[in-house]
C-alpha positions as CSV (number, residue, x, y, z in Angstrom):
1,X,11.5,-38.4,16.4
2,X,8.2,-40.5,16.0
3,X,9.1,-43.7,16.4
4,X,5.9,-45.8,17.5
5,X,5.1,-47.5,14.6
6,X,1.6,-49.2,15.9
7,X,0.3,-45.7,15.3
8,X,0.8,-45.9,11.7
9,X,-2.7,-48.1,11.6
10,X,-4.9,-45.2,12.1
11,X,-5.7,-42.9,9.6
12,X,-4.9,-39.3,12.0
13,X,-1.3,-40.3,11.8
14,X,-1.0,-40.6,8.5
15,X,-2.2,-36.9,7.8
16,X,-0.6,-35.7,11.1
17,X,2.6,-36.8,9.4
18,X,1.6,-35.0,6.2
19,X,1.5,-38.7,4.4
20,X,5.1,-39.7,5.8
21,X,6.8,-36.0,5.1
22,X,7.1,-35.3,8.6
23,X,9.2,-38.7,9.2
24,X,11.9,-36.8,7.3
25,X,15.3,-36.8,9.2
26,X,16.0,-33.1,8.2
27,X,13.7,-30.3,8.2
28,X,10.4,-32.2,8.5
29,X,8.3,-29.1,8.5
30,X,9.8,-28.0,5.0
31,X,9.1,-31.6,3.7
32,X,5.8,-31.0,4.3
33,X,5.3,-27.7,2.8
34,X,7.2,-29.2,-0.3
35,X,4.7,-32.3,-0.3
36,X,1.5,-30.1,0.0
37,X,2.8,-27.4,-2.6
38,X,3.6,-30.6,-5.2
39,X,0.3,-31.8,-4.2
40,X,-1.0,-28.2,-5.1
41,X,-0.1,-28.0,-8.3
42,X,-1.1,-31.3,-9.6
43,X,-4.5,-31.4,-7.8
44,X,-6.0,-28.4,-6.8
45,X,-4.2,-25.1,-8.6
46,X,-6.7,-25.2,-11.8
47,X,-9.6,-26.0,-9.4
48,X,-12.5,-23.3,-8.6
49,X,-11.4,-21.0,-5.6
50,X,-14.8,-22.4,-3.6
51,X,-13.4,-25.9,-4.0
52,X,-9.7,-24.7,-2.9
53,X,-11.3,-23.1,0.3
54,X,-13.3,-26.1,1.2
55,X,-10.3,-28.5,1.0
56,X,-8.7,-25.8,3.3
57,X,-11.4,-25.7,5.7
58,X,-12.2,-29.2,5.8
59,X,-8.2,-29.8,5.9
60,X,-7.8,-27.5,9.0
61,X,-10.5,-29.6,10.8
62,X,-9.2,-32.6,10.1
63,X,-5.6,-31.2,11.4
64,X,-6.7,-30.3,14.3
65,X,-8.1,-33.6,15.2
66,X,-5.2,-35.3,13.7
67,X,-3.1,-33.6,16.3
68,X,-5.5,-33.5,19.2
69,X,-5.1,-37.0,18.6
70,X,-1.5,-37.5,18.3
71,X,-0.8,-35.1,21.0
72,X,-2.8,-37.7,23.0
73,X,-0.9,-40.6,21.9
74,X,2.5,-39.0,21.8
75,X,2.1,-36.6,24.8
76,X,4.1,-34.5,23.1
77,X,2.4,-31.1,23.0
78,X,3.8,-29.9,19.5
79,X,6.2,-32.2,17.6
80,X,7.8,-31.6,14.9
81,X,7.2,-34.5,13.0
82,X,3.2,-32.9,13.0
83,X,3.4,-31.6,9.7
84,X,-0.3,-31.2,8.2
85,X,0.0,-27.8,9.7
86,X,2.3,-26.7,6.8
87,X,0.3,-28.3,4.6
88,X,-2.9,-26.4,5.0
89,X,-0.3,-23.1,5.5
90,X,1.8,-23.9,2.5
91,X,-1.7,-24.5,0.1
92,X,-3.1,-20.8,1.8
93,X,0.0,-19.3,1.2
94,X,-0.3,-20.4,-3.0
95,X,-4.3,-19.5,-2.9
96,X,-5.3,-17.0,-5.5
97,X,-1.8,-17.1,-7.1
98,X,-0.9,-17.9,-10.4
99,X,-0.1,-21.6,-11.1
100,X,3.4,-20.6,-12.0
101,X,7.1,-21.7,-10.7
102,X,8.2,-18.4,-9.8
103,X,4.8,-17.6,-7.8
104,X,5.2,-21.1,-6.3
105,X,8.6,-20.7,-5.2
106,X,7.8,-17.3,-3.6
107,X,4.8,-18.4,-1.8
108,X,6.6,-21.7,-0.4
109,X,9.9,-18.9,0.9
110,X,7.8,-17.0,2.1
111,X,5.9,-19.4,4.1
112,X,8.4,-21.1,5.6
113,X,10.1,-17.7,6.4
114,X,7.0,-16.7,8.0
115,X,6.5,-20.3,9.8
116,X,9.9,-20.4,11.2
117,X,10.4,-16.9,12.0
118,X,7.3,-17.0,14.1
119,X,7.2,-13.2,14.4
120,X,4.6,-11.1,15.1
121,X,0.7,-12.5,14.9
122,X,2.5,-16.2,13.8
123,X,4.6,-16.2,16.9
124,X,1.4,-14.6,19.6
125,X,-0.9,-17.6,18.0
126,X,2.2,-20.3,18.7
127,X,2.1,-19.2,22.0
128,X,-1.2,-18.2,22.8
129,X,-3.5,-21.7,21.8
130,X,-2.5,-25.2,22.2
131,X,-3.1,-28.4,21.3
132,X,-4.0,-29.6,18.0
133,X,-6.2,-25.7,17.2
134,X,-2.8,-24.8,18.4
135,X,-0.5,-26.5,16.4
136,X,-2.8,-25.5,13.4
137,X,-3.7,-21.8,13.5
138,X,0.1,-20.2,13.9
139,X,0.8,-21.8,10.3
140,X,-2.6,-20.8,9.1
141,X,-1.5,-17.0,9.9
142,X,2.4,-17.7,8.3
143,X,0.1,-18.7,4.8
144,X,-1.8,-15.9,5.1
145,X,1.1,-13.4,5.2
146,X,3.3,-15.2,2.5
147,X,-0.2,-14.6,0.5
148,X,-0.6,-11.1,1.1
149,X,3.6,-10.8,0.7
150,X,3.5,-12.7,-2.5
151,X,0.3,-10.6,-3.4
152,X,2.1,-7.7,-2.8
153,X,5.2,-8.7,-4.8
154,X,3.6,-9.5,-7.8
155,X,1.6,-6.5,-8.3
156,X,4.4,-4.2,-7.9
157,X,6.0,-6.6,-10.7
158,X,3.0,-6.2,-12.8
159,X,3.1,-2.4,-11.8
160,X,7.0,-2.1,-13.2
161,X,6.9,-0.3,-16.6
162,X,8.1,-2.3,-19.4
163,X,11.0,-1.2,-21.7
C-alpha cells in the first residue's frame, strides 16, 4: 500500500496513482480503469480521433515517467497502486468505439480481462521490460486486444440479420 504521503506534493504521483484511484483498498487497478473510462466519456469520446491519439501518446509518456519516478521513490519495481497504466489501456481499449453503455462496458471487461489475465503478448511484455516503459506497455497491448475483441464483437452484431 502507498503510504508515504510527502509524495503526494509532486505532480508524477498524482497521475501515477491515476488521481487517487489507485489508493483504493480493493482492486486498485479496476478503479483506475473505471476512473479513466468515466473520464472518457465526459471528455474525450466526441473528440476528433487525432486529438484522442495524442492524449494517448502524450499520456503514455507522461506514465512512464510518472512511474520511472515512483519506482525510484518507492523502490517498488511495479506496485499496484501505479494505476495510469490502465488508464491509457482502459481509453485504447474504448478508441474508435461507439460512445455507448454497452460498447463501454465491453471494452472496460475486456480490458481488465486482458490486463489481469496477462496471457499471451500482455503477459511476454509484463515480463519482458521493466520499469516505468514496463509498467506501461503490457496494459497498452491488454487495450489493444479488448479493441480489436470489442471490434470484433460488434461487427458480428451488426452482421446478425434482423427479424
Amino acid at each position: 500500500m502507498f503510504t508515504d504521503q510527502r509524495l503526494f506534493k509532486h505532480p508524477y504521483a498524482w497521475i501515477a496513482l491515476g488521481f487517487g484511484s489507485g489508493l483504493s483498498k480493493k482492486a486498485p487497478g479496476t478503479a483506475g480503469s473505471l476512473l479513466a473510462l468515466l473520464l472518457w466519456w465526459g471528455l474525450m469520446a466526441e473528440q476528433p480521433v487525432w486529438l484522442q491519439l495524442l492524449v494517448i501518446a502524450v499520456g503514455f509518456e507522461l506514465g512512464v515517467r510518472a512511474s520511472n519516478w515512483m519506482i525510484a521513490k518507492t523502490g517498488v519495481k511495479d506496485p499496484g497502486y501505479i494505476v495510469w497504466d490502465e488508464f491509457i489501456g482502459q481509453w485504447i481499449a474504448l478508441l474508435l468505439l461507439p460512445k455507448s453503455l454497452p460498447a463501454y462496458a465491453l471494452a472496460f471487461a475486456l480490458f481488465r480481462l486482458f490486463d489481469i489475465v496477462k496471457r499471451g503478448p500482455v503477459g511476454w511484455a509484463d515480463r519482458r521490460f521493466s520499469g516505468g516503459f514496463g509498467v506501461m506497455i503490457d496494459d497498452v497491448i491488454a487495450g489493444l486486444l479488448a479493441l480489436a475483441s470489442a471490434k470484433t464483437v460488434f461487427y458480428f452484431i451488426a452482421a446478425l440479420p434482423s427479424f
